[in-house]
Structures are given as structure tokens and as C-alpha cells.
C-alpha positions in Angstrom: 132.9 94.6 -22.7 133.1 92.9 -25.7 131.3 91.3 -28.4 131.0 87.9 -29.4 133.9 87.8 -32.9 136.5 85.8 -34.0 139.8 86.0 -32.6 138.2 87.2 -29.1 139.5 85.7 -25.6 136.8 83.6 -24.0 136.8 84.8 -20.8 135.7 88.4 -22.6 131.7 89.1 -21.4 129.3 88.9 -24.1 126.8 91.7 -25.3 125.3 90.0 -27.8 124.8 87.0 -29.5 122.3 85.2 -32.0 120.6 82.1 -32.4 118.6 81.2 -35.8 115.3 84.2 -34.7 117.8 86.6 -34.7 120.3 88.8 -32.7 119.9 89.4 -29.4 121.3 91.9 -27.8 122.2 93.8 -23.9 120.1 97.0 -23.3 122.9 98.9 -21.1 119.9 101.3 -20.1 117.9 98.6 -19.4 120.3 97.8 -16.6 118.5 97.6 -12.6 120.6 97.8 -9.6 121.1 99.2 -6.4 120.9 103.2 -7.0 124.6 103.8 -6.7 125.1 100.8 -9.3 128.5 99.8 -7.4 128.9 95.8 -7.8 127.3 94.0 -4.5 130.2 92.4 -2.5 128.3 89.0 -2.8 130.8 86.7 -0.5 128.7 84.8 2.0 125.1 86.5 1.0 122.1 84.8 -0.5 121.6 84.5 -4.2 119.8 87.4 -5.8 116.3 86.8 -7.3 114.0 88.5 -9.5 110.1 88.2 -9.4 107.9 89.8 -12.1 104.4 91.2 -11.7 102.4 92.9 -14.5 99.3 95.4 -12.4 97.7 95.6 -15.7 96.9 99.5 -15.4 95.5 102.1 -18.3 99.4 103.5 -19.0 100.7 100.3 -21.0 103.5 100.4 -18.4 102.1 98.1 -15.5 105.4 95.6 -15.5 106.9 95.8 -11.9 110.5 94.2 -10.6 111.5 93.1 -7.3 114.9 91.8 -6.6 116.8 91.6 -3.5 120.8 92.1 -3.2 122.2 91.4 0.4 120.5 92.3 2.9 118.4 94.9 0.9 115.3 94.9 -1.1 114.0 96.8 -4.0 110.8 97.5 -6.1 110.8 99.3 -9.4 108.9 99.7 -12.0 110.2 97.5 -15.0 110.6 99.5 -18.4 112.1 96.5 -20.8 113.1 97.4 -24.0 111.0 100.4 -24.1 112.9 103.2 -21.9 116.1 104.0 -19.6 115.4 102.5 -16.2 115.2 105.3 -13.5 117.0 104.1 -10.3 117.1 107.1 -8.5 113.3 106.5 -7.6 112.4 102.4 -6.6 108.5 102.2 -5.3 109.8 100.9 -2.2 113.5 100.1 -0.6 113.6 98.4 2.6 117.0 97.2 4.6 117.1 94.2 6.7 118.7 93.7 10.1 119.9 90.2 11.2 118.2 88.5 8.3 118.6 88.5 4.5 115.8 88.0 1.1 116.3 84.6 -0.1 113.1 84.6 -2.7 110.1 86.4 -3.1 106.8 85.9 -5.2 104.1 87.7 -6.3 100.4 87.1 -6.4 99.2 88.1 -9.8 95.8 86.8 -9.1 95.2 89.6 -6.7 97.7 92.5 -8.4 96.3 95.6 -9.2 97.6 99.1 -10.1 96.7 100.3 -5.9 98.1 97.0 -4.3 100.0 94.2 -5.1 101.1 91.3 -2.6 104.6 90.1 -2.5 105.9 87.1 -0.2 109.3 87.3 0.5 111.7 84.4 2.3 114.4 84.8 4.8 117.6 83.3 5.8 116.6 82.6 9.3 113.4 81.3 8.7 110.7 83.5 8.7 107.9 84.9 5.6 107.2 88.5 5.5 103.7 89.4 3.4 104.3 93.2 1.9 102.6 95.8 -0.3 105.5 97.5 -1.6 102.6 99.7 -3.8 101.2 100.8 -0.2 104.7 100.5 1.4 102.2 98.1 4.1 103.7 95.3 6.3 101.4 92.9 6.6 101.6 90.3 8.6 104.9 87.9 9.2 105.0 84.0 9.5 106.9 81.6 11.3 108.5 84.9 13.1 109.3 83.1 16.2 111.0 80.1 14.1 108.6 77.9 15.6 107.8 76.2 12.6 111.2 75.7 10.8 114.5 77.2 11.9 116.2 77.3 8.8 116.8 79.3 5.5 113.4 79.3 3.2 114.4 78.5 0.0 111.6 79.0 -2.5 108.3 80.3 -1.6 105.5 80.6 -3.9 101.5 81.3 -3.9 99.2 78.3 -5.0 98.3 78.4 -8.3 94.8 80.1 -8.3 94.6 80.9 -4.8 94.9 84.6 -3.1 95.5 82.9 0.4 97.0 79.8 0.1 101.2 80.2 -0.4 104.0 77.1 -0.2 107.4 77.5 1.5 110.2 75.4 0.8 113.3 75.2 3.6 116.7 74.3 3.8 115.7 71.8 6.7 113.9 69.4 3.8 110.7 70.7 4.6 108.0 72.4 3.1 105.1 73.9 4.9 101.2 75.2 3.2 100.2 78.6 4.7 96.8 80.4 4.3 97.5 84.5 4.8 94.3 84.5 6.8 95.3 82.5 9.5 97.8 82.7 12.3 101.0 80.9 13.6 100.0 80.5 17.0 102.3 81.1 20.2 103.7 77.5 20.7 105.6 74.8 18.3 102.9 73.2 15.9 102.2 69.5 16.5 101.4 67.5 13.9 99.8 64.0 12.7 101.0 62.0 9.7 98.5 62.4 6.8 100.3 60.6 3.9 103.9 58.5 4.0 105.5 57.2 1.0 109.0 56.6 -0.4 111.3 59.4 0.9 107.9 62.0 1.5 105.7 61.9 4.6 103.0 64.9 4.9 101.4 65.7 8.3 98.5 68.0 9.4 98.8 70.5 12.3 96.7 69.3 15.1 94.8 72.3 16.5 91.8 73.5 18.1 91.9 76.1 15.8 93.1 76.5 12.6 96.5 77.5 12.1 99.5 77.9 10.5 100.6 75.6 8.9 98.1 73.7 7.7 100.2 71.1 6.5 103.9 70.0 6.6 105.6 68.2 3.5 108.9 66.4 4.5 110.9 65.6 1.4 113.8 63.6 0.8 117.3 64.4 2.7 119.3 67.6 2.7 117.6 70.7 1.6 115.0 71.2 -0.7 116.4 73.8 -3.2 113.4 74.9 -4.9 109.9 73.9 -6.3 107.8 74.1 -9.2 103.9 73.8 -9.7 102.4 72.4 -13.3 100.9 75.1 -15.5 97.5 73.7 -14.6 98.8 73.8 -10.7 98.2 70.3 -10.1 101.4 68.5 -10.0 104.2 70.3 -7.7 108.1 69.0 -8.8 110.6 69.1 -6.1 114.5 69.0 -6.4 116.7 68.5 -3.3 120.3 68.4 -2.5 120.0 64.6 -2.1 120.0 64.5 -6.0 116.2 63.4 -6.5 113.4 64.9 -8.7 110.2 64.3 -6.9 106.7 64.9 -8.7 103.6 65.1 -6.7 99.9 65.5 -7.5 99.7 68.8 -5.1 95.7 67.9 -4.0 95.8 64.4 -3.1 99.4 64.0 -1.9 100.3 60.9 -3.7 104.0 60.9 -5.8 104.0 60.8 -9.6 107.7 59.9 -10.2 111.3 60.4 -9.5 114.3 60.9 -11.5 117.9 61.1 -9.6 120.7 63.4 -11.1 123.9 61.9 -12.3 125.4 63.1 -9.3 125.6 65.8 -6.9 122.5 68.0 -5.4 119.6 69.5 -7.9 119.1 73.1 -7.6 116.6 74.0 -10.0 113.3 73.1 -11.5 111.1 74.2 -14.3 108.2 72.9 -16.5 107.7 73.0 -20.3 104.6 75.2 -20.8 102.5 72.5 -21.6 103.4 70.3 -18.8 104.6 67.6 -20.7 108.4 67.8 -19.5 110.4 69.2 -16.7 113.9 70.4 -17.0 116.5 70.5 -13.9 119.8 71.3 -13.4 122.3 70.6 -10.2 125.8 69.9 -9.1 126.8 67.2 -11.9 126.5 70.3 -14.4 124.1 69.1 -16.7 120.6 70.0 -17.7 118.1 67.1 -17.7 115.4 66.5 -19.8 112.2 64.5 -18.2 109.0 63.4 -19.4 105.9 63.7 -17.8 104.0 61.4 -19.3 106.9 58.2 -19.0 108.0 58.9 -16.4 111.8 59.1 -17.8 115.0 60.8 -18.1 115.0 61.6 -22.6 117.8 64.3 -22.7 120.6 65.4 -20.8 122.6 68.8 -22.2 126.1 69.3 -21.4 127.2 73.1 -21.6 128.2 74.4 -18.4 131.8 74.0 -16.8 129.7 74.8 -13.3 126.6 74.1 -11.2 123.7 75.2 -12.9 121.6 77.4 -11.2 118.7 78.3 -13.0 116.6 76.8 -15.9 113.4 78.1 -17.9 111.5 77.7 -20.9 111.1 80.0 -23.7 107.2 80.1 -24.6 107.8 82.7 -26.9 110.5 81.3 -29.3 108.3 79.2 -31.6 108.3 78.0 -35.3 105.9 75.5 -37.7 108.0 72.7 -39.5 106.1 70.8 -42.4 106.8 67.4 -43.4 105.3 64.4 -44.6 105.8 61.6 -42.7 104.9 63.3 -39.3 101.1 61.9 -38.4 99.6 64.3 -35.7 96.0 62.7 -34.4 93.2 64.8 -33.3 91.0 68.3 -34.5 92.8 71.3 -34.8 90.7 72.3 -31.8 92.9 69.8 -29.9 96.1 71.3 -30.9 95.2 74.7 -30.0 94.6 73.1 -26.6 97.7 71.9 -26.4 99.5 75.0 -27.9 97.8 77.8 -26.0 99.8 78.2 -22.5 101.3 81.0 -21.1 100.1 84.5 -21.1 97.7 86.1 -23.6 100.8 87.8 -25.3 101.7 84.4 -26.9 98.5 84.3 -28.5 100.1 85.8 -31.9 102.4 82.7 -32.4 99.9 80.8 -31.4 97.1 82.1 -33.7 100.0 81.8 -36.5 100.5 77.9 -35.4 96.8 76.9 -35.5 96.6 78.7 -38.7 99.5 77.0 -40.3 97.8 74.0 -39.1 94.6 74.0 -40.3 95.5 75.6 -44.0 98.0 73.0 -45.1 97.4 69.4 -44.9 100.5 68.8 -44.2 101.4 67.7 -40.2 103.4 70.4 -38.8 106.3 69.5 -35.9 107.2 71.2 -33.0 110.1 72.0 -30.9 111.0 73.6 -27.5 113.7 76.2 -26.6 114.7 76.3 -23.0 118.1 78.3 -21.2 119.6 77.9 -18.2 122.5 79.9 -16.5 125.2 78.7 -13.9 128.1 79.4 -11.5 130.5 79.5 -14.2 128.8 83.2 -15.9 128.0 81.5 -18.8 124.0 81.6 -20.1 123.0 78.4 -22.9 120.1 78.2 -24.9 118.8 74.8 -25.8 116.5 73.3 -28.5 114.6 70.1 -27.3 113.4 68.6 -31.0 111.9 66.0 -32.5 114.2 63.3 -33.0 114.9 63.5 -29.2 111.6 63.9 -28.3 110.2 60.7 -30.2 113.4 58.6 -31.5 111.7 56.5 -33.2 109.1 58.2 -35.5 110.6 58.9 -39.0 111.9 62.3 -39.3 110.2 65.1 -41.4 113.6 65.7 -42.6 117.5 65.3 -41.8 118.7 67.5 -38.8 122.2 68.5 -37.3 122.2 68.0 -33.3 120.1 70.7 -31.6 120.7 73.8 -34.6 117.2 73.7 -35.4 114.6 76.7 -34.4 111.7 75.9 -31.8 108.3 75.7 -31.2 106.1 75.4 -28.0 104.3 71.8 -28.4 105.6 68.1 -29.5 103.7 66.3 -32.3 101.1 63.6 -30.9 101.5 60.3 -31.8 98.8 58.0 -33.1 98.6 55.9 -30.1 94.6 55.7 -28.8 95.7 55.4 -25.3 95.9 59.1 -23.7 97.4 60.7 -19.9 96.3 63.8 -18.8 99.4 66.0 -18.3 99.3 69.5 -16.1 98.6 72.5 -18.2 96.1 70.7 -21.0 92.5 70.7 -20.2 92.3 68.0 -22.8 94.2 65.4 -22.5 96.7 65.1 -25.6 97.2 61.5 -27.4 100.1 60.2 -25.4 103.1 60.0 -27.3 104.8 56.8 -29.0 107.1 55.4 -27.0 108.4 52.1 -25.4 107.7 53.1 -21.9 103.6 52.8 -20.2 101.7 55.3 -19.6 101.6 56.7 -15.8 98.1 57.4 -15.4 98.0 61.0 -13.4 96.1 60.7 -10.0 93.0 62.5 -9.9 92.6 65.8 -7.4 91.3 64.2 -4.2 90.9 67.3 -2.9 89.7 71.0 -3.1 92.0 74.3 -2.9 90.9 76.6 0.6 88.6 79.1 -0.1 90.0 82.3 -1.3 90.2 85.6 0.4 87.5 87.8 1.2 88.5 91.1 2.9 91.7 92.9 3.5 94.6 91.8 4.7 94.7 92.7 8.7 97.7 94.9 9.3 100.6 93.0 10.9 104.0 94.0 12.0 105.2 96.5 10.8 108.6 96.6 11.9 110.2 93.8 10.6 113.1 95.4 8.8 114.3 96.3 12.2 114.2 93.1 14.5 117.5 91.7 15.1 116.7 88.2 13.8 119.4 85.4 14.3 121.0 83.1 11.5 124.4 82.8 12.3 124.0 79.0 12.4 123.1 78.7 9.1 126.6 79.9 8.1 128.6 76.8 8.8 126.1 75.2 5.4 127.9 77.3 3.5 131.3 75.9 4.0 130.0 72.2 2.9 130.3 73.8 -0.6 133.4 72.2 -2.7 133.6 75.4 -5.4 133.8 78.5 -4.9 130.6 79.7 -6.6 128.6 78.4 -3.9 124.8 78.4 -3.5 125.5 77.6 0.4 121.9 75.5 -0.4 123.4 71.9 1.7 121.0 72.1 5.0 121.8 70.7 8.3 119.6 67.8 10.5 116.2 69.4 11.0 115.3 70.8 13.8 112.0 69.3 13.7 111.8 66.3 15.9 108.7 64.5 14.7 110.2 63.4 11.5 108.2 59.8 10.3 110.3 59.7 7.3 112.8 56.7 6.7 116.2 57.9 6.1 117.0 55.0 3.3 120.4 56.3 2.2 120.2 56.1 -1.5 123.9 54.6 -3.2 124.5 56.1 -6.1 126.2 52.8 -7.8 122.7 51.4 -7.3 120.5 54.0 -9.3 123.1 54.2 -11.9 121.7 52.6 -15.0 118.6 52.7 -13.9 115.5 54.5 -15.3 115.8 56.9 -12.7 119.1 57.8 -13.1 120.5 56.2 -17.2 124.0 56.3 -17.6 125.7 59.3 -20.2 125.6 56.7 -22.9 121.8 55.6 -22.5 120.2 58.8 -23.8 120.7 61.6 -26.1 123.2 64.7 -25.3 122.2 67.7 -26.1 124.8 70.5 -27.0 123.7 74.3 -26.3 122.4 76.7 -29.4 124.6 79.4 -27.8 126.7 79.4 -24.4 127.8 82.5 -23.5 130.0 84.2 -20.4 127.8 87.1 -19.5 128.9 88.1 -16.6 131.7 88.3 -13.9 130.0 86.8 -11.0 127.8 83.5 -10.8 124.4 84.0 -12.7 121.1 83.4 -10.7 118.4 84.5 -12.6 117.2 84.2 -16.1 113.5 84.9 -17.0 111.6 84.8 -20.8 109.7 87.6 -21.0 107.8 88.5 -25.0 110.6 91.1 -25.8 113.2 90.6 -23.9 115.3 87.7 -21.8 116.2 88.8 -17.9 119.2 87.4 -16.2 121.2 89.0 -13.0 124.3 87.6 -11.3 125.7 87.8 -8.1 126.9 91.3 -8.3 123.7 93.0 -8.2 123.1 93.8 -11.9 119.8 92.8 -13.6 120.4 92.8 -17.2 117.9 92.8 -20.2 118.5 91.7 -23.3 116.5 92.6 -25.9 114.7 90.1 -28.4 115.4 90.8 -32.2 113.4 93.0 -33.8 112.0 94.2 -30.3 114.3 96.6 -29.1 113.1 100.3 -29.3 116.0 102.4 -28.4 118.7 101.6 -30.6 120.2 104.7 -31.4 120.9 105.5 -27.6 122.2 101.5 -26.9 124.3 102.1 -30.1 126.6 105.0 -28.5 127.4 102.9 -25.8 128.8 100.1 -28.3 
């Protein structure tokens, strides 16, 4: 392996590489795997995921790591930047028959250093509920594939809720579980609740409650992943059919659309103060859009692939001063709109409001974001200013995206305000030609949480012979070779109230939900980098360290500058 230098080939895999914080770098005993660290044969399998807990016990060492790699499952506990990652002893291991992982999520309202719940997704359908801590199975959903038959996709617990978890499937369909109650014995029947443009949500009609309590069909193809607000009220969903769709979660009504420039979306994310929301897809771009607009105000070309993952960075931040720059409100109002995230941010931040409130001058802020692809390669991105508000006068001159970042835009002067997901206090809505989209207010409540323990389930999942051979033919629909194998068939489902209005792509074109290349700014990467052999598929922002893993089964940690605390041991391996 090589490092990034002049006069290098570019298809050499980078071990460093530094931006305008510093020089990051790859922790080779930071490395996780499978035990016998042999690269995963990953032809035909399921994309490998990562999910991060933190069981905030006395040692200082509560981070934990799940990731799946083929059929197989692991739990370890996560060491960073701070010591050699032990293989030879994962929490919990289990090996699946018939099925494989596709996702997994943790609850880290309920984690704690005894027990920790962890939802994981399958190819064929169903939702296992674990305690990896207690090596406990405890209860399984959808595992006759009544409900949907087809790969889950993402699956995530509600914001804020220990029972309530959303499941996202290849079929187009999502479906609202609570832990507490059953599947029943017999298909679900269902009554529309809400229909709009391309969405229709329906309630299961029961006696008695059941799973699941409601079903969200969304758009055509699969839906490839979702993403709830920080706050948890707005839920943004990207499907192969190319569409963005943003929801208020409670009352079920649609916020706005965006359509990509061509090709499927596969990922989602949210700026940490719900302001903006990044995807990226099959047209190889990132896209930048607004909340608050409703609009598309960046697109970043980096990637010679389908991009599979994007994040934000909430800990990459820095203060610019300038005159010009006008930001309205107390400084109580932009600590508001800066704190997000964990508590461990709270040092930038404190050094933010600070810089704030001691100079009279404004300050202006950026955000950093990354996303990797099929093509190996990871890019860093800085969303600034002059793309953020165009036409505000600049604090001074910049070159393209080379500037560092910070966590939170500048507020315009404008009286008229939205409320955007993640801000208790809603932030002076920025300048701009566009109207404001007032947000919808929650019509609704969130389940009650849960009381007792978990009942005890089955407990022999890893063992059932669990069929999802047809799923295979999806994968074939691929064009490259670095395929996702996300492109679903025809639901199963036959109560589907949704109308099937084929969108034509010459149509949305040059339109506000899909502008042409020439119609808004193009961002060009900080750094893009080939990190690995095989397609990447994670990449996670942690306060010392970026995650990514690829295909091959290696999760990969790369330390932060100035935070890496073994550097005479990663040095001999240089």
C-alpha cells in the first residue's frame, strides 16, 4: 500500500491523505474483520454495514461495532484510535442459514453496559431483535414473509422511542413496527390512511393490535434507504425510481421532492442541523438540497461510480470573520442552531458561541460532508457560503470548495422564519429567491415506550433454512459490475392504492426538482481518494476518527489529526 506522493500510479490505495485540519491517516491496528482477516468473496452477497453503539459504562471504553459480511455477523467491542483491535474474541458471532444481514441498528436510547438491542434486516424478508451483550434472540418479525417478501433494505428505531422501529424493503415499501406486539398468523389487511403524489400509507385492520401498524408505499422500484431529521420529525426517502421524498413522520403529509439527474438514489443523509440533505445514486453525483426551499443548491461531481454512501462531518468545524456577513438573532439563538449531535461536539461548539459573542464581528459557517462509492474512491466535500447563499456579499474572495468547515450557515436578515428538523427554535430563514415551505405541524403522538422486558422469542433463527433465491434475478438488472443488486421486482402486495404515473425524465429535467448541470453550482471534492480494492459501503464520522469498510470485509479507521494515540506501533508498519 501506498501513500498519496507525486509520481504515484492512481490506481495505488491510499493510507493517508490531508485536507486543510490536518493529516489523516489509516490505523492498520485499528483494522476489524472476520477473525481470520482473509478478504470476503463478496460476488452476489449483500453490502456490508456498520452500526455504532456507545453503552456508556465506568471503563471509558463503552464504543461497540457490529458489522455483517456474508452470511455472518459480528459484535466487537470498538477500540478507535486508542488500542489494537482483538479479533480473536467478538462479544457475539452468529452464522446464517438461507438468509443474509442486510442492515442492522441499534437502540441507544435503551443501551446499557448489561444489554443493548440490535435490529437486524435480512435478504428474504424478515427482522430479527438481538442482545448480542446477552447473546438473547428475542423475538423475529415478518418470519413467515407475510408482510413483505422481499429484501429489507434499511431498518432503523424511531427517534426517541424504545419500541417503535421502521423497515424499509426492496418491494417499495416500508412498514412501522412496535417490539411489543406480534405479527399475527395470517397476511395483514390494511385500509388506506393517507394518499398523495407517488405515497399512499395504510393502517392494519385488526381486532387486535398488530404488526405492522402501518404500511408506507413509496414511489416505484425499491426504496434503498431512509433517513429521519435530527429532531425525528421529517423521515427522507430515496428510491431507485430516482426521487427524494421528505415526509413529516407524525402526520404523514409530504414536504418535498427532488429527482436525481438520472438513474436510482441509494443514499440519504441530513446536515446536523436539519437544514439540508445530501444524496447520492446511479448518475454519480452528490446532491445538495435545502430544507427550507425546497430545492436542489449543489451538486458535487467526484466519483467515476455509483455512490453509495454519504454523511456529514459534525466535527470538522471552523469560525470565519468578516464584515459584510449580517447574522440576526441572540447568541442564544446560534448556540441553538449550532449544538447538534453528541455531547462530544460540545468543545467546538463552546469555542463557536465564544468566538461569537467576543468579537462583534459576524462569523460564517461552513459544512464538511464525504461520501464513498463503487469506484473505491472516498471524497470529502465543503458546502460554503457562496453556495449556500449566492447572493449575499462575501466576507472575502474564495477558490471553489478549498475552504475549511463549520457546522451551521449564517442566518439571513429576513423576519419571515420555518422551522427545520433538529432546531428547537426556529432559525431566520435564509435569503433566497425561493418561498418558504412552512413545515407541517406533528398531528400526531409517538406509541408509548416500553415498559418491561423483552419476552423471549425464537431463538433459533440462525438455523432456519429461510428462502431468497428469488431475490437473485434483481441482481442481474445491475448495468456495472459494482452492483448494489438494490432494483426490486413488482410487489408482492396486492392491495397497492398507489398510481403508477411513470415519471419521464425529459419532463423533470429543468425543473426545480431535477435543474439541469448548468443551473446550479458544482462542487469539486477537498480530497478523492482510492482506498480500497473492492466497492466502499460504509463511511461514519466519529470525534477521532472516520470509519469506512468495503466489500471485502475490512472495516478501516482512520485516525483524525492530532488524535491518533499509537503512532509509534502504526509507524513500523509504514
Amino acid at each position: 500500500m501506498a501513500t498519496e506522493g507525486g509520481g504515484k500510479e492512481m490506481n495505488e490505495i491510499k493510507t493517508q491523505f490531508t485536507t486543510r485540519e490536518g493529516l489523516y491517516k489509516l490505523l492498520p491496528h485499528s483494522e476489524y474483520s472476520r477473525p481470520n482477516r482473509v478478504p470476503f468473496n463478496s460476488q452476489g452477497s449483500n453490502p456490508v454495514r456498520v452500526s455504532f453503539v456507545n453503552l456508556n459504562d465506568q471503563s471509558g471504553n463503552g464504543d461497540r461495532l457490529c458489522f455483517n459480511v456474508g452470511r455472518e455477523l459480528y459484535f466487537y467491542i470498538y477500540k478507535g484510535v486508542r488500542k489494537a483491535a482483538d479479533l480473536s474474541k467478538p462479544i457475539d458471532k452468529r452464522i446464517y442459514k438461507g438468509t443474509q444481514p442486510t442492515c442492522h441498528d441499534f437502540n441507544h436510547l435503551t443501551a446499557t453496559a448489561e444489554s443493548v438491542s440490535l435490529l437486524v434486516g435480512f435478504s428474504a424478508g424478515q427482522v430479527q431483535l438481538i442482545d448480542p451483550i446477552k447473546k438473547e434472540t428475542s423475538k423475529l418479525f415478518n418470519e413467515e414473509r407475510l408482510i413483505d417478501k422481499s429484501r429489507v433494505t434499511c431498518v432503523k428505531w424511531v427517534p426517541g422511542s424504545e419500541s417503535l422501529f421502521l423497515v424499509a424493503h426492496s418491494s417499495g415499501n416500508m412498514y412501522l413496527y412496535n417490539v411489543e406486539h406480534t405479527c399475527g398468523t395470517t397476511a395483514p389487511h390494511y385500509q388506506l390512511l393517507k394518499q398523495g403524489e407517488s405515497f399512499a400509507v395504510h393502517t392494519c385492520k385488526s381486532k387486535s393490535t398488530r404488526n405492522p401498524l402501518l404500511k408506507w408505499t413509496v414511489g416505484e422500484g425499491a426504496l434503498n434507504e431512509f433517513a429521519f431529521s435530527p429532531d425525528g420529525k421529517f423521515l427522507a426517502c430515496v428510491s431507485q425510481d430516482g426521487f427524494l421524498r421528505v415526509f413529516n413522520f407524525d402526520s404523514v403529509e409530504l414536504h418535498g421532492t427532488m429527482k436525481s439527474y438520472f438513474g436510482g438514489l441509494l443514499c440519504v443523509c441530513w446536515s446536523p442541523d436539519g437544514k439540508y440533505i445530501v444524496t447520492g445514486g446511479e448518475d454519480d453525483l452528490v446532491t445538495v438540497w435545502s430544507f427550507v426551499d425546497c430545492r436542489v443548491i449543489a451538486r458535487g461531481h467526484g466519483h467515476k461510480s455509483w455512490v453509495s454512501v454519504v454523511a456529514f462531518d459534525p466535527y470538522t468545524t471552523s469560525v470565519e470573520e468578516g464584515d459584510p456577513m449580517e447574522f440576526s438573532g441572540s447568541d442564544e439563538d446560534f448556540q441553538d442552531l449550532l449544538h447538534f449531535g453528541r455531547d462530544r461536539a460540545n468543545s467546538t461548539q463552546s469555542r463557536l458561541s465564544k468566538r461569537n459573542s467576543t468579537d462583534s464581528r459576524p462569523v460564517s459557517v461552513t459544512y464538511r460532508f464525504g461520501s464513498v462509492g463503487q469506484d473505491t474512491q472516498l471524497c470529502l466535500w465543503d458546502l460554503t457560503e457562496d453556495i449556500l447563499f449566492p447572493h449575499q456579499p462575501l466576507s472575502r474572495a474564495r477558490t471553489h470548495t478549498n475552504v475549511m468547515n463549520a457546522t451551521s450557515p449564517p442566518a439571513g436578515s429576513n423576519g419571515n422564519s420555518v422551522t427545520t428538523p433538529g432546531n428547537s427554535v426556529p432559525p431566520p430563514l435564509p435569503r433566497s429567491n425561493s418561498l418558504p415551505h412552512s413545515a407541517v405541524s406533528n398531528a400526531g403522538s409517538k406509541s408509548s415506550v416500553m415498559d418491561g422486558a423483552i419476552a423471549s422469542g425464537v431463538s433459533k433463527f440462525a438455523t432456519l433454512s429461510l428462502h431468497d433465491r428469488k431475490e437473485r434475478h434483481h441482481e442481474k438488472d445491475h448495468k456495472r459490475n459494482h452492483s448494489m443488486g438494490h432494483i426490486s421486482s413488482k410487489s408482492s402486495d396486492k392491495l397497492n392504492l398507489v398510481t403508477k404515473t411513470k415519471t419521464d425524465p425529459a419532463k423533470t429535467l429543468g425543473t426545480p426538482l431535477c435543474p439541469r448541470m448548468e443551473d446550479v453550482p458544482l462542487l469539486e471534492p477537498l480530497i478523492c481518494k482510492k482506498i480500497a480494492h473492492e466497492r466502499l459501503t460504509v463511511l461514519i464520522f466519529l470525534e477521532d476518527c472516520i470509519v469506512t469498510a468495503c466489500q471485502e470485509g475490512f472495516i478501516c479507521t482512520w485516525g483524525r489529526p492530532g488524535k491518533v494515540a499509537f503512532r509509534n506501533s502504526e509507524e513500523e508498519l509504514q
